[in-house]
N, CA, C and O atoms as a CHARMM CRD file, in Angstrom:
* protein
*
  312
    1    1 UNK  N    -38.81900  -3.43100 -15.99000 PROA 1      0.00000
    2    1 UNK  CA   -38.45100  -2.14200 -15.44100 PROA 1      0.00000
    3    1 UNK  C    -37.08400  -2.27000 -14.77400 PROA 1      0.00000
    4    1 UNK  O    -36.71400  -3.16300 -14.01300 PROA 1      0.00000
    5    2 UNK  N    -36.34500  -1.10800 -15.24500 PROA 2      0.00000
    6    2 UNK  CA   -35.04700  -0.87800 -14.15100 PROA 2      0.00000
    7    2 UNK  C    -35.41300   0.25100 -13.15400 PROA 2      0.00000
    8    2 UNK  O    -36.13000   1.24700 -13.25000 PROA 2      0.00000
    9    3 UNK  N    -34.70400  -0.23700 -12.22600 PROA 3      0.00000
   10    3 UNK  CA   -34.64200   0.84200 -11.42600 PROA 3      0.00000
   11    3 UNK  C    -33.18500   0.75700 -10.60400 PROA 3      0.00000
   12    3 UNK  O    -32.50400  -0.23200 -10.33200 PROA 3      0.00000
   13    4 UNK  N    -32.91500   2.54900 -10.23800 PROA 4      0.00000
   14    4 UNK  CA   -31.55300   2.05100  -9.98400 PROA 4      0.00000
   15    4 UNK  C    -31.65700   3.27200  -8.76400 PROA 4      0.00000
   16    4 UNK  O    -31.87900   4.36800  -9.27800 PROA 4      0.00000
   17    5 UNK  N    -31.54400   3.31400  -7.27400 PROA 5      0.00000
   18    5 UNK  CA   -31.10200   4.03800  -6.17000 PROA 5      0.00000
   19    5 UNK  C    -30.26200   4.28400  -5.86700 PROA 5      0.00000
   20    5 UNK  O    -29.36900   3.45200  -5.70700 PROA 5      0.00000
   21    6 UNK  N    -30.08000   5.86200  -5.57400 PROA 6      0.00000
   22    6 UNK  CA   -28.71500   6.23400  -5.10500 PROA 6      0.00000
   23    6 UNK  C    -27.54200   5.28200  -4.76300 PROA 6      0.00000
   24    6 UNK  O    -27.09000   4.94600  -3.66800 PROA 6      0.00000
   25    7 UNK  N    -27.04500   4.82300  -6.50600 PROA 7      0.00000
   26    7 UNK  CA   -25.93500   4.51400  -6.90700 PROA 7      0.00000
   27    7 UNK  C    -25.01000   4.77200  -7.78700 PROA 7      0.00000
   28    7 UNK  O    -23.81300   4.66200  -7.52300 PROA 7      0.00000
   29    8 UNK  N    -25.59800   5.25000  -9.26400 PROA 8      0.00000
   30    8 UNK  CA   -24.91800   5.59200  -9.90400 PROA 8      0.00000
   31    8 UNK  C    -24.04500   6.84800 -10.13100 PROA 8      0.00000
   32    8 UNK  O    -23.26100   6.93900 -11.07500 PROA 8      0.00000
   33    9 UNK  N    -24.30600   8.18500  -8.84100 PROA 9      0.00000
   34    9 UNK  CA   -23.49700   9.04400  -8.64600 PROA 9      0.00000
   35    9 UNK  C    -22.13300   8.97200  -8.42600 PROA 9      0.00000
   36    9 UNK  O    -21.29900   9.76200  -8.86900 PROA 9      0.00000
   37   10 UNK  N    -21.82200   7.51400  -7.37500 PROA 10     0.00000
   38   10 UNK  CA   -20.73100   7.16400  -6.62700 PROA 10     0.00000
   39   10 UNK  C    -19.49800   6.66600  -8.35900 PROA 10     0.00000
   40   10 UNK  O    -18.31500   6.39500  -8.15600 PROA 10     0.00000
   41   11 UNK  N    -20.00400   6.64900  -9.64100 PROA 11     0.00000
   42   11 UNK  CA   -19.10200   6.27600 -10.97700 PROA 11     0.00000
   43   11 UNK  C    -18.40800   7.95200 -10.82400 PROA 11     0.00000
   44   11 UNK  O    -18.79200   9.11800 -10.72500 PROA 11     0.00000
   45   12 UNK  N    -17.22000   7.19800 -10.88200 PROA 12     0.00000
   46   12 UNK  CA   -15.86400   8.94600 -11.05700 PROA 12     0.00000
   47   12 UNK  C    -16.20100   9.27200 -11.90900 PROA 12     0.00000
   48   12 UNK  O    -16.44000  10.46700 -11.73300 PROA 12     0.00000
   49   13 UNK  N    -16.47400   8.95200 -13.07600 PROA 13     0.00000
   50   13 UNK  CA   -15.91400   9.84300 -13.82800 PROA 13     0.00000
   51   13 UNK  C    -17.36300   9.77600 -14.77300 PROA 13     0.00000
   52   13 UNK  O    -18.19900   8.87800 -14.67000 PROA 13     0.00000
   53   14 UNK  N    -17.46000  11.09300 -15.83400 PROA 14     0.00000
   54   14 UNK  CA   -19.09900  11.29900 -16.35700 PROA 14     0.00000
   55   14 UNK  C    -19.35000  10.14900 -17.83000 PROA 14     0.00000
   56   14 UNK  O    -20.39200   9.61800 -18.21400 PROA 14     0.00000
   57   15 UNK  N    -17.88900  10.06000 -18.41700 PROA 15     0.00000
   58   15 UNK  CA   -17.76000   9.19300 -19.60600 PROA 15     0.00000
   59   15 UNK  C    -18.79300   7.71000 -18.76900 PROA 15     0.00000
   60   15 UNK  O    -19.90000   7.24600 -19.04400 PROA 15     0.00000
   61   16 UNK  N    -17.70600   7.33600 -17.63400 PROA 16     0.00000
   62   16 UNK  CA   -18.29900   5.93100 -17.06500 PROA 16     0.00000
   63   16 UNK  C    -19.83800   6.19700 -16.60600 PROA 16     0.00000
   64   16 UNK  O    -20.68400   5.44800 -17.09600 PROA 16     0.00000
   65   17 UNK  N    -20.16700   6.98200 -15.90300 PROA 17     0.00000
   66   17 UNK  CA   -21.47200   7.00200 -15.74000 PROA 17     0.00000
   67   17 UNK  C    -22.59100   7.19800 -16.80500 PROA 17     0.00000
   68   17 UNK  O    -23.72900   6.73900 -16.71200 PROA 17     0.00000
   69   18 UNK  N    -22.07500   7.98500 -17.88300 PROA 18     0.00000
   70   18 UNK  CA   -22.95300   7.95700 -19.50800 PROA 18     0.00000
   71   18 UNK  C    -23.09100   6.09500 -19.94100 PROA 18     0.00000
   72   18 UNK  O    -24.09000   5.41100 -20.16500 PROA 18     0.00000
   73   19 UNK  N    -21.49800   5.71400 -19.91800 PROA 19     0.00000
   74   19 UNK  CA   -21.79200   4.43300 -20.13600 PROA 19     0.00000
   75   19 UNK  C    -22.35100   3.18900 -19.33700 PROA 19     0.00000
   76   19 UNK  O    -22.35000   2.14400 -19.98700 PROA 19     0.00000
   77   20 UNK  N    -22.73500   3.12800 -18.29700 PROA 20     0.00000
   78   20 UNK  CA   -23.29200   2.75800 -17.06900 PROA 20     0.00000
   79   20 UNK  C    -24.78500   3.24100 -17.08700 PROA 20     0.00000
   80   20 UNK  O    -25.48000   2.67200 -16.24600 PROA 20     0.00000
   81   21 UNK  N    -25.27700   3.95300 -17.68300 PROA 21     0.00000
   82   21 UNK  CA   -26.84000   4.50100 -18.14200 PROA 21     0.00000
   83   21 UNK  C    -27.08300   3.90100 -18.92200 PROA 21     0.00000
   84   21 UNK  O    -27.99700   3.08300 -18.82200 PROA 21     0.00000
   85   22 UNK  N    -26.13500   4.10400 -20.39200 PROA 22     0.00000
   86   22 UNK  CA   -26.21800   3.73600 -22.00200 PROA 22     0.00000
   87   22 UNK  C    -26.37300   2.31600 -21.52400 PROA 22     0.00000
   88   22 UNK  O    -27.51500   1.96700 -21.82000 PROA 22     0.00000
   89   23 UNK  N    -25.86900   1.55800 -21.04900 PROA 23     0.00000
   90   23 UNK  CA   -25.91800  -0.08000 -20.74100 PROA 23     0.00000
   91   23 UNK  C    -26.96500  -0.87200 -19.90400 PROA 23     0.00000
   92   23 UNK  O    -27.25200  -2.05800 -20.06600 PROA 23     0.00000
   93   24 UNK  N    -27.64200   0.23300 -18.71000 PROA 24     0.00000
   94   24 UNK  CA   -28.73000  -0.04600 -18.22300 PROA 24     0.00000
   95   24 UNK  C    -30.02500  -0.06600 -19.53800 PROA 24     0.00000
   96   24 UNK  O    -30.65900  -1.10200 -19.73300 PROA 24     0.00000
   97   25 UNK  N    -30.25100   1.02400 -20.24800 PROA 25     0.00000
   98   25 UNK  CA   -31.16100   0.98800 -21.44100 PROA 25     0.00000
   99   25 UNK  C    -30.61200  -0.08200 -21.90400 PROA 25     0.00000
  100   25 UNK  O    -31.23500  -0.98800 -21.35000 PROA 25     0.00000
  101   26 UNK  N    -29.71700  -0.61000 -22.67600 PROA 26     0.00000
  102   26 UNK  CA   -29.53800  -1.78400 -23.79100 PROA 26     0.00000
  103   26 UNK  C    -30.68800  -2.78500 -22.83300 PROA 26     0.00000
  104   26 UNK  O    -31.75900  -3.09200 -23.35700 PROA 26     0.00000
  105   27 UNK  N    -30.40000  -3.18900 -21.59000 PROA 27     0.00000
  106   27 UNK  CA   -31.24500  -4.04000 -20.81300 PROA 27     0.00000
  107   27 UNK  C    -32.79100  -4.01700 -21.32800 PROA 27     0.00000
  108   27 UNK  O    -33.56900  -4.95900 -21.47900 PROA 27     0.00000
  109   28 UNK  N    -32.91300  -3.08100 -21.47500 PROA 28     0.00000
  110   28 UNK  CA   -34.61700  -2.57000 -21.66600 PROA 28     0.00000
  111   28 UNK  C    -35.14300  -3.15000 -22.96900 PROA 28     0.00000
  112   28 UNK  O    -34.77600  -3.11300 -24.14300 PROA 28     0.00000
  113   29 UNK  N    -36.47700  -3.87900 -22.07500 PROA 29     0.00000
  114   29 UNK  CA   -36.69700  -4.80200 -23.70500 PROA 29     0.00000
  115   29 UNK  C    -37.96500  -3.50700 -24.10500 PROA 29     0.00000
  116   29 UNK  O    -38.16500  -2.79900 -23.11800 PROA 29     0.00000
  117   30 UNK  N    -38.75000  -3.13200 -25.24700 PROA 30     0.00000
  118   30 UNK  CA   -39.59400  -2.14700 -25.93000 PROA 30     0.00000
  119   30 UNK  C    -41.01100  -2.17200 -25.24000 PROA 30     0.00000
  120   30 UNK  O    -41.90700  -3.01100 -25.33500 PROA 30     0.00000
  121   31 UNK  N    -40.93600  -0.85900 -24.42800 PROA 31     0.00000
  122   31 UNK  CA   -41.89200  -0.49800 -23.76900 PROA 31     0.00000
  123   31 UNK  C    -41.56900  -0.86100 -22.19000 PROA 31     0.00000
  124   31 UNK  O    -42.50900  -0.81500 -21.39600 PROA 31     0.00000
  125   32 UNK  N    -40.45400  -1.16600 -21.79800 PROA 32     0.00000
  126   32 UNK  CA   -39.68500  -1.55500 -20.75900 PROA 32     0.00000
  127   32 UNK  C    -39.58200  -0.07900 -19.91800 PROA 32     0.00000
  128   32 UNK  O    -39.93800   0.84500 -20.65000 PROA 32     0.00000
  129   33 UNK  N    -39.28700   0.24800 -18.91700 PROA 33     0.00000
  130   33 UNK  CA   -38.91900   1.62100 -18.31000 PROA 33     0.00000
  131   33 UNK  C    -37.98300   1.78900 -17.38900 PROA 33     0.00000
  132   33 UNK  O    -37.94500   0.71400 -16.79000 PROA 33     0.00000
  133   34 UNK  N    -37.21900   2.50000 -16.93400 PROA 34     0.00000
  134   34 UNK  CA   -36.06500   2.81800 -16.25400 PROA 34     0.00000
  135   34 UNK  C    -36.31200   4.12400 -15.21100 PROA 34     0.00000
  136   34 UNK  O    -36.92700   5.10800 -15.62300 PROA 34     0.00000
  137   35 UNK  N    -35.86600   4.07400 -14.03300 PROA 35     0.00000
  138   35 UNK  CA   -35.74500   4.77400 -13.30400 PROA 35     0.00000
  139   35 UNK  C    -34.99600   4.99900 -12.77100 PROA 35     0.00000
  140   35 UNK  O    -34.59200   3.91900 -12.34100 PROA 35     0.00000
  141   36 UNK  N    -34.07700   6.15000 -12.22300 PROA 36     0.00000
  142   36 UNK  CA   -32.76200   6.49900 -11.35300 PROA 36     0.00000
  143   36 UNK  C    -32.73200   7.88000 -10.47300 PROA 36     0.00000
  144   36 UNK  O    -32.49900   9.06300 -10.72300 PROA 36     0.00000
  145   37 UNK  N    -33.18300   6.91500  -9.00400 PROA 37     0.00000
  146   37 UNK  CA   -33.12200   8.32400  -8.63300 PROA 37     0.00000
  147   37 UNK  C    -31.62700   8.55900  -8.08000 PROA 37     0.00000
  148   37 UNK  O    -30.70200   7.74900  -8.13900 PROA 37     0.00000
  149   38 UNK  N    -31.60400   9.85300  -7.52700 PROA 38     0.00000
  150   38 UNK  CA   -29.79600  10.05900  -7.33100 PROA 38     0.00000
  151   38 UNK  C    -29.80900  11.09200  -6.97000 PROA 38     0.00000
  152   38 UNK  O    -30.88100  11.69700  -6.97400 PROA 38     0.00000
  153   39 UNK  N    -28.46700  11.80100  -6.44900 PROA 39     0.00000
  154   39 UNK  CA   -28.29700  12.71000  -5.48000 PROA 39     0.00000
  155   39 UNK  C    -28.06200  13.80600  -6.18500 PROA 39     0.00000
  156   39 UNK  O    -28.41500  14.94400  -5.87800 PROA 39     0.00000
  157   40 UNK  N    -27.30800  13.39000  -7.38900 PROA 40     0.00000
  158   40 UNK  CA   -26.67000  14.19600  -8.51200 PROA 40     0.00000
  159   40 UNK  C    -26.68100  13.38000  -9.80200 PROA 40     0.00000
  160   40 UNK  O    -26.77100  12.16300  -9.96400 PROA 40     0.00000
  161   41 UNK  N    -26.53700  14.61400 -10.87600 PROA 41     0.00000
  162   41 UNK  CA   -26.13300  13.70900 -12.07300 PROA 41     0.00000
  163   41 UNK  C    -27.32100  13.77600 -12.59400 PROA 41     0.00000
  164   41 UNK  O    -27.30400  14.07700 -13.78700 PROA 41     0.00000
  165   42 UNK  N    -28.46000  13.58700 -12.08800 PROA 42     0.00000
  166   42 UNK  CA   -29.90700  13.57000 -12.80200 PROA 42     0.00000
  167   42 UNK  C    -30.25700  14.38300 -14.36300 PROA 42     0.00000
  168   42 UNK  O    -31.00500  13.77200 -15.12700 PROA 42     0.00000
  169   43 UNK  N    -29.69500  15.78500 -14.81900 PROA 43     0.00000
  170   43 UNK  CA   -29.91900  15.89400 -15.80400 PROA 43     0.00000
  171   43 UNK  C    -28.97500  15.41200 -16.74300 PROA 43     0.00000
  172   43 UNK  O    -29.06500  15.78500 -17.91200 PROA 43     0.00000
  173   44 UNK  N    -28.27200  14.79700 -16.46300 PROA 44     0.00000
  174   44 UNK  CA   -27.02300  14.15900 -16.96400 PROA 44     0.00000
  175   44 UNK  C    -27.35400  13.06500 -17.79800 PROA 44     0.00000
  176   44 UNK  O    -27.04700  12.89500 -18.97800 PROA 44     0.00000
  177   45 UNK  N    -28.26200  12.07900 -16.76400 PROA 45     0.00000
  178   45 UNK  CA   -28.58300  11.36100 -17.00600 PROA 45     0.00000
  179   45 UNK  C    -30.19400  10.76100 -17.89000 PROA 45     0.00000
  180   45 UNK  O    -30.49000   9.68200 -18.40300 PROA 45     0.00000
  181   46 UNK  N    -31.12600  12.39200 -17.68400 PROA 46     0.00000
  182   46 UNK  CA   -31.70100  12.57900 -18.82700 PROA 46     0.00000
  183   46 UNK  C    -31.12700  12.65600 -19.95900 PROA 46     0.00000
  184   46 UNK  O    -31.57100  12.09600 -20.96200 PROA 46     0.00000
  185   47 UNK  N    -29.46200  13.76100 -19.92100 PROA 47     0.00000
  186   47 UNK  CA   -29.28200  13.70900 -21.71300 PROA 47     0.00000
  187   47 UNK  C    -29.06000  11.95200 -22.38800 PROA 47     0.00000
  188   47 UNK  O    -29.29000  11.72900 -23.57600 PROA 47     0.00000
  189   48 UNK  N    -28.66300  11.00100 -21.56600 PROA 48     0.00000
  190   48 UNK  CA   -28.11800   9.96300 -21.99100 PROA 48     0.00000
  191   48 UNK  C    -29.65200   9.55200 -22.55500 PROA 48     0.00000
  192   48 UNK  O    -29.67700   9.17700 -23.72700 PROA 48     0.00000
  193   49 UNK  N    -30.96100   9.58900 -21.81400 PROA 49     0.00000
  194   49 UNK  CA   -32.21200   9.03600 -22.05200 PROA 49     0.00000
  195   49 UNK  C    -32.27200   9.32900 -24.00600 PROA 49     0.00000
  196   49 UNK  O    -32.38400   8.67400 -25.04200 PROA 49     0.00000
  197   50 UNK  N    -32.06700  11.11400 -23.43100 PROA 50     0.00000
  198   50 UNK  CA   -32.44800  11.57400 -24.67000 PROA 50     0.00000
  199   50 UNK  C    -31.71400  11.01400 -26.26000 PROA 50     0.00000
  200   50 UNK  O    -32.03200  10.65800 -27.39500 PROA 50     0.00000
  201   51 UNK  N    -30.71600  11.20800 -25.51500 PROA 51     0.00000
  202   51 UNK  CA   -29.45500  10.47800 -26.87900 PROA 51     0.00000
  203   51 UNK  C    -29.74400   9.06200 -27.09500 PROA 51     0.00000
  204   51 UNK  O    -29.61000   8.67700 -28.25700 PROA 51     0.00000
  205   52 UNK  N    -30.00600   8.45400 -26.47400 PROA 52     0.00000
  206   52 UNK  CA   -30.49100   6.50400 -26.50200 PROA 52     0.00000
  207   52 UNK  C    -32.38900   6.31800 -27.42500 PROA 52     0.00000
  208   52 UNK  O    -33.01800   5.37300 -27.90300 PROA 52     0.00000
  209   53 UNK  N    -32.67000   8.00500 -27.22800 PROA 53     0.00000
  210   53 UNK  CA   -34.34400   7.74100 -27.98000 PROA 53     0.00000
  211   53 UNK  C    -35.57500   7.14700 -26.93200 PROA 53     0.00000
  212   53 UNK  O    -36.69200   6.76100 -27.27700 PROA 53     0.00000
  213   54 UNK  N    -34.95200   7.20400 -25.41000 PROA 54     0.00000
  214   54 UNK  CA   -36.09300   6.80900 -24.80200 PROA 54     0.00000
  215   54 UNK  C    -37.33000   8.16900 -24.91100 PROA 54     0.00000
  216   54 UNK  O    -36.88200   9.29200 -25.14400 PROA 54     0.00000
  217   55 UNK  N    -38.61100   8.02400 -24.76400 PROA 55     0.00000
  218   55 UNK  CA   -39.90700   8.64700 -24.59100 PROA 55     0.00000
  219   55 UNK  C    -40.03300   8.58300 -23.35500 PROA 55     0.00000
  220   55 UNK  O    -39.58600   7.83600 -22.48500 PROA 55     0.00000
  221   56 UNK  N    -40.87300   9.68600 -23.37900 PROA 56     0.00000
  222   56 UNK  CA   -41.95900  10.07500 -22.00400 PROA 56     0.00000
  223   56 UNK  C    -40.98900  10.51800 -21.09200 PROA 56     0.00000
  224   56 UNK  O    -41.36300  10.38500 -19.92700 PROA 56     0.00000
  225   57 UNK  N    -39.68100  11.07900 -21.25000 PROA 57     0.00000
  226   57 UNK  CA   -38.37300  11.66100 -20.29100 PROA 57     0.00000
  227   57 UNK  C    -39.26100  12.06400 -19.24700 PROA 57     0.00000
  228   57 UNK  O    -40.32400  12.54100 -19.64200 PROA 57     0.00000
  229   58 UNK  N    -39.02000  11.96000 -17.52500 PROA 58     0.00000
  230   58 UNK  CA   -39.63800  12.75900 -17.00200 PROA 58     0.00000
  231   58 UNK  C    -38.51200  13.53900 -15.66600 PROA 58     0.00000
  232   58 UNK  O    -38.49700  12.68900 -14.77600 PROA 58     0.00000
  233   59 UNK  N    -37.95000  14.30500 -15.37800 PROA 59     0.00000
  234   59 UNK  CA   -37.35600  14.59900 -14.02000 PROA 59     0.00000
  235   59 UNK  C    -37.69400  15.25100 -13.15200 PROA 59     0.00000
  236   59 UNK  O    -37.79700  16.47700 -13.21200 PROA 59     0.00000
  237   60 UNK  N    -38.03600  14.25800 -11.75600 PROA 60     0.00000
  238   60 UNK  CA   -38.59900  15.33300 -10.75100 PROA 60     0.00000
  239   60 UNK  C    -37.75600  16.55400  -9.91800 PROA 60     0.00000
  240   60 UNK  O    -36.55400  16.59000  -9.65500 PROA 60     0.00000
  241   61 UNK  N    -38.96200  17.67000  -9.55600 PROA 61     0.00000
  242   61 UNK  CA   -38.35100  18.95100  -8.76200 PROA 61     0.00000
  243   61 UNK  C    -37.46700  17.94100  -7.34900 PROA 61     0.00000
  244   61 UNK  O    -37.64500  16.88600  -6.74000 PROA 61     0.00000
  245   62 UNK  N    -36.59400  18.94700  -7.37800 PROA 62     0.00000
  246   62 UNK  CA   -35.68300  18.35800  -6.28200 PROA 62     0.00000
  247   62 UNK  C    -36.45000  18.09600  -4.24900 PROA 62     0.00000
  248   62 UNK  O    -36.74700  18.78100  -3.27000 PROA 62     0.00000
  249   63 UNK  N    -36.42800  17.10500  -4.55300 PROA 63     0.00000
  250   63 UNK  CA   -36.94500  16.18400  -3.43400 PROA 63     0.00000
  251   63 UNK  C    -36.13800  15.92000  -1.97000 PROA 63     0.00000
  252   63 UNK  O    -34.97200  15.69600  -2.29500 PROA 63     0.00000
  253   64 UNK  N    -36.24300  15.85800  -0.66300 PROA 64     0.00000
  254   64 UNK  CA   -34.99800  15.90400   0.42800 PROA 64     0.00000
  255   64 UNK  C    -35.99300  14.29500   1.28400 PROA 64     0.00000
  256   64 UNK  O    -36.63200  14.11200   2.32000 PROA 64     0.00000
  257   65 UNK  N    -35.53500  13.37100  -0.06100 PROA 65     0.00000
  258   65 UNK  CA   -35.98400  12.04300   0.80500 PROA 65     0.00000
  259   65 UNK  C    -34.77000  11.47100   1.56000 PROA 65     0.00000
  260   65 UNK  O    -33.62200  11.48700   1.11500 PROA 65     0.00000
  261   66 UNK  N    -35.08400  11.04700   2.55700 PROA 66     0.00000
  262   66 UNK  CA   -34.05500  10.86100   3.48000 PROA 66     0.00000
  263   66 UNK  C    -32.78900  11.57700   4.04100 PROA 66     0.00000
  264   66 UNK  O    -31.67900  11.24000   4.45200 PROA 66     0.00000
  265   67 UNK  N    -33.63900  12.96600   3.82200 PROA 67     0.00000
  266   67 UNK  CA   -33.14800  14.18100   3.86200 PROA 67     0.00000
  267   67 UNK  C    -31.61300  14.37700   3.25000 PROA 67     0.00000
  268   67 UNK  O    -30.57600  14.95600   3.57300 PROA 67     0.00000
  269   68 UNK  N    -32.11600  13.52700   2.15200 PROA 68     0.00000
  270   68 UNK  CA   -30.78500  13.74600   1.32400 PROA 68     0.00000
  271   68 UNK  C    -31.69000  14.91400  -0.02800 PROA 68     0.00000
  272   68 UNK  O    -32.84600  14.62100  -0.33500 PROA 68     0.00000
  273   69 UNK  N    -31.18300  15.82900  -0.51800 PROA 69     0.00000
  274   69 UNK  CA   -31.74800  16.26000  -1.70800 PROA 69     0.00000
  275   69 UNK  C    -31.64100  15.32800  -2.72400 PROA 69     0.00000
  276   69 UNK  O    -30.45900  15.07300  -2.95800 PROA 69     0.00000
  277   70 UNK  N    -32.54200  14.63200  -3.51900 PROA 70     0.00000
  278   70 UNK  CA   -32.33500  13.99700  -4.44600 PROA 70     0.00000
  279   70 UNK  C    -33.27400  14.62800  -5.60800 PROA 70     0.00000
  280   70 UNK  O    -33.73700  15.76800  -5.61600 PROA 70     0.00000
  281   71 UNK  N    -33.46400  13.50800  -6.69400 PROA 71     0.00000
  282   71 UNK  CA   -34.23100  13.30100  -7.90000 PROA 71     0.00000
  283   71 UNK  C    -34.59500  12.00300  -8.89500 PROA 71     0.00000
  284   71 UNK  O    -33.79500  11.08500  -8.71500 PROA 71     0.00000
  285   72 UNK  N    -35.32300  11.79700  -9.61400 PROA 72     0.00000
  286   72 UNK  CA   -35.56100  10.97800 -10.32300 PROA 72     0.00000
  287   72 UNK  C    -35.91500  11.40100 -11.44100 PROA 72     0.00000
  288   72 UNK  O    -36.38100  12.53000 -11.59600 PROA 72     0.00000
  289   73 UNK  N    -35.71500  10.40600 -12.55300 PROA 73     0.00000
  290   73 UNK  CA   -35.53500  10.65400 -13.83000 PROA 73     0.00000
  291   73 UNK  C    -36.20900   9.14900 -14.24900 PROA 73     0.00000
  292   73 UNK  O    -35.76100   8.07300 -13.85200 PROA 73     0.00000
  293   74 UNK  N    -37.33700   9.31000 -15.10200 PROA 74     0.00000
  294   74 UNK  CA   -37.80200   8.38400 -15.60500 PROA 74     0.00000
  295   74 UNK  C    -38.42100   8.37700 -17.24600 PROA 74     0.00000
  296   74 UNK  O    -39.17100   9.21400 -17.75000 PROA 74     0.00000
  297   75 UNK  N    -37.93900   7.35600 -17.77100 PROA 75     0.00000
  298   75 UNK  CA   -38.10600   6.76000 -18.81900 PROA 75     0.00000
  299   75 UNK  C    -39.00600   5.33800 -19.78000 PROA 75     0.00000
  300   75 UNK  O    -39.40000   4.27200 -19.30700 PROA 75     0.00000
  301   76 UNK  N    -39.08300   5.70100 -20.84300 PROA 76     0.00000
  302   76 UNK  CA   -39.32600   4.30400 -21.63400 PROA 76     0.00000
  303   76 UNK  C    -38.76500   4.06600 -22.61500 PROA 76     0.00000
  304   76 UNK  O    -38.19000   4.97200 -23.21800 PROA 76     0.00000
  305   77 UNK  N    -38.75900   2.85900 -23.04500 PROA 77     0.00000
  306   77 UNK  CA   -38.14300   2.68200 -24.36500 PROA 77     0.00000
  307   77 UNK  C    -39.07400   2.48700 -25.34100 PROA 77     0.00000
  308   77 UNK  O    -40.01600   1.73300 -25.09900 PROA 77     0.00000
  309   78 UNK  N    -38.94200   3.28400 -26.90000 PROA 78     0.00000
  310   78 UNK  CA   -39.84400   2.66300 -27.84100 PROA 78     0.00000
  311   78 UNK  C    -39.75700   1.19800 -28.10500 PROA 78     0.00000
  312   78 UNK  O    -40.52600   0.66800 -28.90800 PROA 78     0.00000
C-alpha cells in the first residue's frame, strides 16, 4: 500500500503532480492500493487513477480533519 498525506498539493504545477501520481502507481505491485489524501487536487488525482486503469476508484465527501478541508482518494491496481 501507498499512502501519501497532505503532500502532493504543495507540486506547482498539474503536468508534475499527474506525473508524481502516474509514478506513485508504477510502485504498486497487482492488487497493491494507494491512497492520497489532500487539501486539493483530489479529483485530479482520481483522473490520473482512472487513466493508469486502477479499480475500485473511491473519493471521499469533503472532510475538515485538522480543520483543514480535505479528501481522499483511494485505489487498486489490477
Amino acid at each position: 500500500m501507498i499512502v501519501s498525506s497532505f503532500c502532493i498539493h504543495a507540486v506547482a504545477s498539474r503536468k508534475a503532480r499527474n506525473k508524481a501520481v502516474a509514478d506513485l502507481i508504477k510502485l504498486l505491485r497487482p492488487g497493491g492500493q494507494i491512497a492520497i489524501l489532500d487539501i486539493l487536487h483530489t479529483n485530479e488525482y482520481k483522473k490520473v487513477f482512472e487513466q493508469q486503469g486502477l479499480i475500485n476508484i473511491r473519493r471521499s465527501p469533503m472532510k475538515f480533519l485538522y480543520c483543514m478541508p480535505s479528501r481522499y482518494v483511494i485505489a487498486e491496481k489490477k
